[in-house]
Structure formats: C-alpha cells, structure tokens
N, C-alpha and C positions, 0 to 999 in steps of 0.2 A: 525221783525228786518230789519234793513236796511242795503243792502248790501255796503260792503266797499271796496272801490279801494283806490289804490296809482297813483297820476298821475304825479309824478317828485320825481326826488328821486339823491341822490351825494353824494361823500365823498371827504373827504381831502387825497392827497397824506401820506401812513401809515410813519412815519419817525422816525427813530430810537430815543432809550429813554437808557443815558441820554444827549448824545452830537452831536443826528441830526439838523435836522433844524428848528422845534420848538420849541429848549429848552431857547428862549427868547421870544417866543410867551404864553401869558397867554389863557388858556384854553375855557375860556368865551369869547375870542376874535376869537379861532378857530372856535370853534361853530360857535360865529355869522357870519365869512365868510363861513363857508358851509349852515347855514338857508341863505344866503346872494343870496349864488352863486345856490339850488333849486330852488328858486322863480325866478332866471333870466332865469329859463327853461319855466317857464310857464309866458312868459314878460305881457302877456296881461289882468290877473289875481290882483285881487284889493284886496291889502295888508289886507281892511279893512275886508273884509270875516273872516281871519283865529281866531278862539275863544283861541286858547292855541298852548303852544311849550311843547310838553314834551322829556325830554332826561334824556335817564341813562348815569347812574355815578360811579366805583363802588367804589370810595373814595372822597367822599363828603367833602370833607377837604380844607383846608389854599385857592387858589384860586377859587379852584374848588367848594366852601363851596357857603354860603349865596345863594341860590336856583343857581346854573349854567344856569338852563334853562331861569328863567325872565331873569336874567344880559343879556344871548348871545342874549334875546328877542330884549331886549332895544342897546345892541352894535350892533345889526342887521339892527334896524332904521327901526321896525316894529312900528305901532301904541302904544301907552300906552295903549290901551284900550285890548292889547294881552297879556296874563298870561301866567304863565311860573309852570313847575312842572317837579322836581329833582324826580327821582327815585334811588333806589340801587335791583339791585338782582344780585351784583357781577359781574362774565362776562355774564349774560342773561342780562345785564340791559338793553343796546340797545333794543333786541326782547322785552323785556317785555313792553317800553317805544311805541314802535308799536305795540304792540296787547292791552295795554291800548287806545290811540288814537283811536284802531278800535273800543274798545267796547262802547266808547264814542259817536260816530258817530253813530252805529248800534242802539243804543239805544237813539238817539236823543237828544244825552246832550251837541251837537257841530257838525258844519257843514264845518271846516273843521280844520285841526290839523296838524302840523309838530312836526314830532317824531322821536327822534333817539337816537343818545350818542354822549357821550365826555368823554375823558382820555388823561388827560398829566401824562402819569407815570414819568416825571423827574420832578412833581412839587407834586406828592402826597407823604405822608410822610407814605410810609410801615413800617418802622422801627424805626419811631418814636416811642417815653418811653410817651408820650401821647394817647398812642391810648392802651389799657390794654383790655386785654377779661376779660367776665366772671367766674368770679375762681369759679363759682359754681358747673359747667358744667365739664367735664370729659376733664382733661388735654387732650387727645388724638382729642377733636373735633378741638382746635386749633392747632394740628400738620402741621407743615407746609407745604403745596402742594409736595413740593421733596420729601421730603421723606414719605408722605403719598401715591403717585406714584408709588415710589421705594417699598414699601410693596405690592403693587397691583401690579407689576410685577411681584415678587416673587410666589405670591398666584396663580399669570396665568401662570406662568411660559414663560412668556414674554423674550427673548433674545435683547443684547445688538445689533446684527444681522440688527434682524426684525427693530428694533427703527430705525437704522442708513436707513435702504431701504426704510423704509417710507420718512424719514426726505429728503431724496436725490429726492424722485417722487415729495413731494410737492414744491422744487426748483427747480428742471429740469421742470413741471410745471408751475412753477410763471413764471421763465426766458421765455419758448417760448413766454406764454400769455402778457407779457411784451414788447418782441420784434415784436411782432404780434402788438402791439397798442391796445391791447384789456383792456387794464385799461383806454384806456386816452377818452373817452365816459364819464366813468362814474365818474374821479376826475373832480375835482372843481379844477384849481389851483389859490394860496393861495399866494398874493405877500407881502413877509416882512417885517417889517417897514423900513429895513433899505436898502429894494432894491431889494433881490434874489426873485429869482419866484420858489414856490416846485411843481411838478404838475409830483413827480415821486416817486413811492415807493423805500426806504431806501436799506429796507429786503434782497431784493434775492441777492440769491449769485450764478449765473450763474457758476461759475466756480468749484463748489462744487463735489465732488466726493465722493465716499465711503471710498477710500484710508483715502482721508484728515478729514470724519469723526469721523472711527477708529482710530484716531490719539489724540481726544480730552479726557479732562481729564473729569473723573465723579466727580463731587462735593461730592455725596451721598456714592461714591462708592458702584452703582449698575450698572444701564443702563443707566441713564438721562447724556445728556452733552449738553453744547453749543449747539452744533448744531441739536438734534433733540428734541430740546423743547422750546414754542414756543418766540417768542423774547419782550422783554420791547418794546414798541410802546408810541408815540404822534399820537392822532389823531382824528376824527372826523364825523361822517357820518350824514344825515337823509333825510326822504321821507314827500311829503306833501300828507295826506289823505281826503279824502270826501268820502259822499255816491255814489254808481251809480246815480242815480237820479241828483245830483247836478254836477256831472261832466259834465252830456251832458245839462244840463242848463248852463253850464255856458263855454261848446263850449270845456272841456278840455278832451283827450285821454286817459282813465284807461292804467298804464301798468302793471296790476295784481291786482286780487282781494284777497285779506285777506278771506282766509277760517276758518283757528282758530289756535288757542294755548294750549300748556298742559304744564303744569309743575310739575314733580317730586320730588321725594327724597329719598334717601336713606342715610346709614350710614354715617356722614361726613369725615371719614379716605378712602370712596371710591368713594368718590365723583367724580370720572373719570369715572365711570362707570353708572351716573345717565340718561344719554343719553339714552341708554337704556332700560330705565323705562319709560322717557318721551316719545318717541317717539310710541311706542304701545297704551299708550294711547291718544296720536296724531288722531292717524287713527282710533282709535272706536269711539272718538268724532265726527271725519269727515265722517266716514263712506271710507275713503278712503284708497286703498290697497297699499301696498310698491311698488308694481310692477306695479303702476299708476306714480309713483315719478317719473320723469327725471330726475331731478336735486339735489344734496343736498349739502348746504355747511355745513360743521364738521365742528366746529373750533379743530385744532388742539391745544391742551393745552401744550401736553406731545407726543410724540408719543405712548410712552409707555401706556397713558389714553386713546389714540387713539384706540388702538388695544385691551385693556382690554374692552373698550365698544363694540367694535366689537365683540369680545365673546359672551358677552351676548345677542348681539340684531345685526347679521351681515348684513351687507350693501354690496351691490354693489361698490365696491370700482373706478371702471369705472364712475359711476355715481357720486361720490365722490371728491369735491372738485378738478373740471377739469382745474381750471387756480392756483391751488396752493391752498393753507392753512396759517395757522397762523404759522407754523414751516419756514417757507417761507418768508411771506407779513409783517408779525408784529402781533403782540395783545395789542391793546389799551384797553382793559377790558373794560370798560363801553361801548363804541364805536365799539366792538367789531360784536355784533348780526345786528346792523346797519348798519357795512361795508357789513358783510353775506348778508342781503337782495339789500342791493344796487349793488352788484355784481351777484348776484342770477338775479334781474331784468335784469340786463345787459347784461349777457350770454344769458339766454331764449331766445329770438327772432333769436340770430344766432344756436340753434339749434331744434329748431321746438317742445320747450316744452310746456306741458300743466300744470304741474304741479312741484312744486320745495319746496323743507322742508327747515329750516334753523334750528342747531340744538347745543346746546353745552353742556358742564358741569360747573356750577358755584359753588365755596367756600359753606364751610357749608354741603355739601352733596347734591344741590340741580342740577336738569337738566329744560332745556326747550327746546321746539320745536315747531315753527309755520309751516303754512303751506299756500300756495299761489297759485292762478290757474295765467295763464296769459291768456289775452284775445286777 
C-alpha cells in the first residue's frame, strides 16, 4: 500500500444557514472557490495531475443534486479531464469523502485527489413532502435527531446543566481561537458576486454565558435548545491528497499523513452515541492508543449526544475540540468532517502533535472516525 499524505487542505468561512452570507451563494460555486482557493496553496502544482474531486454532501438535492463534486470540478476551471464523485454518509460525509480519496491513492487507482464537502443548509429541502422515508422500516429509525437526543438524555441521565456548560466551553473557545486569528490560516476567503468578502465565521457568540443559556426555550421539552445544539451552517472545506512518494517528486510538503478510518453503527434512535463504537475500532485497526491522540475534533451535534458518547467511550475533554466545536463554529453536514480535518491540520503544528482523530455521529445510527499522524 501506498502511503497517503495531504499537502494543502482550506475551508470557507462556516456562515450561518438561513440568512448568513451564503444564502445567495449556490453550493457548487462554494466548493469550487474553496477547491479554487487549496490549489492556490500549492501555486506551483499542475492542475493536470489531479484524477478526481470527491465531496460529501449529505442532502444531495435541488442545487446540491446533479453530482456537486464534477459541477464545483468544472466551476473551479479544473481540466475536463477531472471527474467528480458526490458521496452521502450524512454528517461523516466530508471524513468519508477523505478516507475514500486515501484508499484510492493507497491503492493506486489515483495520484492525486481533492476531497472534502459541501452543505448549503439554506438551499436543501429537509422538510420537503418530496423526500418520504421507507415505511418499511420501523417508524422509530426515522425519528427525528431532537427528540431521538432528548430520549438519550433521559436513558443517561444527562442534565439540562451539563448541556448548557458544554455548549458555553465550546464558545468561550471558538471566541479566543477567533480573536487569536487562529482560523484565518486555514479559511479561504470567499468574495460574493455582489462584492462582500466572508473570510469569518458566523457562529460564535463571544458574549454567551450560562445565565443567557438557561434562559432558552427547549423545543423537545427536555435539555436541547438553541444554544447548546449544534447550529444550521453554509459551507465548505477540502484537502488535496497524493502518496508520499509523489509529494517529494513533485517538490510538495505532507502536512499529515492518513493513517485510517472506521465506521460504526449502532441503533439509529442512538445514533449520538455511535462515536463511540467507532472509535475503538479506529485504534485496533491502527494499532494506535488513545493516549497517543493529541488532538481530537468531536463534532458537536447536540451537547447532550456529546456527553452521552462520552459515556460510553470517554475522552480527554482537554484534548477535545480546543478552538471550539460545532455548538460554536456552525455544522454544515456534509462539510462537516472536512472542516474537522482542515482545522485539525491547522492547530497541530502550533501544538507539537503527532497524532489527531476526527470523529462524529451521522443520521441512521451511523459513526466515523479517521485518524492522522503529522509529519
């Protein structure tokens, strides 16, 4: 097998969904300024190399539809001879969108790949009377994230408390990491047709407190509110991959190598707590110990699914999601595991790690988790 690095990697500023600043921006056009704006990392690098774009998605619909990854290929003003491949695995779609790329490359089927995701939650149609599940299937697999959460609270016995003190570290966190400048590295800014420049996350709400969270109404009437679960998002990420070999041919700097991926399942009414299925078997694959991680970015879904995965499978919260979360920064679902790793690459060097998970839960029941050294 062929070893696999990432040698450029970006996102778009996360921007609220439905009335931030990409909600006249079509999705296939954010992409292609962020595939746009990784290749102007690596200027010297000849477009004609890369074999495929792949990006998850995880509502493949109305703009987003007709493969997202060729369209953002071809709006990118990449070669026509570059193919394009839409994934879905919900919010892993991103991670899964990169560790497909890897095993492509590892295994000789592509020499070099831009992988990532894309979600305009203000242009996909969740509650569209078009989109019908399975009535085969046990009404319950389609119960909705809320209150599938709110039952998994209950069974952990999760407090309205705990949610809100999470929900306040991973803003009190984004804020510093924000004012510190420690995002603007790794966005790409993104100027609008009709003139504004975004090149700043939406999300945080520096001025957040516990007072003002205990103040919000629960929709479920449980623990979940506004403010500690995680926010609609526009947005965009991805990394450009090769083997080792072909990076120092072709003069470019790995900044992490792809060690591997797992993906889980479990019941889909607990789908918050599938993280913790994946990730154990993360580290038997790798051979590598928790206590080797430095780094991990959680996507925050729920806090509440936050802390019920921690149950099962506890984490170093220290090491957890140290510039914020998705409670935070935004979740653009599909784009989701993509922003994880491009943030994940981007912290690493300023804190001497060797090693960094990226990990979430997606719809259905399902988890995933990749794993990354840096060099």
């Amino acid at each position: 097998m062929n070893s696999v690095v990432i040698v450029a990697a970006g996102r778009s500023a996360i921007a609220k969904s439905p009335k931030g600043s990409f909600r006249d921006l079509r999705p296939d056009d954010l992409a292609a300024a962020v595939l746009r704006g990784v290749l102007e990392r690596v200027p010297q690098f000849s477009l004609a190399l890369i074999d495929d774009v792949i990006l998850g998605c995880a509502t493949p619909e109305l703009e987003q539809g007709m493969d997202v990854a060729r369209v953002a290929a071809l709006r990118a003003g990449l070669p026509e001879s570059v193919a394009g491949l839409t994934l879905n695995r919900f919010c892993a779609s991103g991670l899964e969108a990169i560790a497909t790329a890897a095993a492509k490359l590892a295994t000789g089927q592509a020499s070099f790949i831009l992988a990532g995701g894309v979600e305009s939650m203000t242009r996909a149609p969740f509650m569209s009377e078009s989109l019908r599940p399975n009535e085969s299937l046990p009404a319950e697999t389609w119960l909705g994230m809320g209150e599938a959460v709110e039952r998994v609270a209950v069974e952990e016995g999760i407090t309205r408390a705990q949610c809100d003190s999470l929900a306040l570290q991973s803003q009190q966190r984004a804020a510093a990491a924000q004012a510190a400048g420690k995002f603007d590295t790794e966005i790409i800014p993104i100027t609008l047709p009709d003139g504004p420049l975004v090149n700043r996350d939406e999300g945080i709400r520096a001025e957040t407190t516990l007072e003002g969270l205990a103040g919000l109404k629960t929709p479920f009437g449980g623990v979940i509110t506004a403010g500690n679960a995680s926010q609609r998002s526009d947005g965009a990420a991805a990394v450009l991959l090769t083997t080792e070999a072909l990076a120092r041919e072709h003069g470019l700097t790995p900044l992490a190598r792809f060690v591997g991926y797992a993906t889980a399942a479990v019941d889909p009414v607990h789908f918050g707590i599938a993280p913790a299925a994946a990730i154990p078997k993360l580290l038997e694959r790798t051979g590598i110990t928790l206590d080797q991680i430095d780094l991990i970015e959680f996507n925050e879904a729920f806090a509440a699914q936050a802390l019920a995965s921690q149950r099962h499978f506890p984490l170093d919260w220290n090491k957890v999601n140290v510039n914020g979360g998705a409670i935070a920064l935004g979740h653009p679902l599909g784009a989701t595991g993509a922003r994880q790793t491009v943030t994940l690459l981007h912290e690493a060097p300023r804190r001497g790690a060797r090693y960094g998970m990226v990990t979430m839960c997606a719809a259905l029941g399902m988890g995933a988790a990749g794993l990354f050294e840096f060099l």
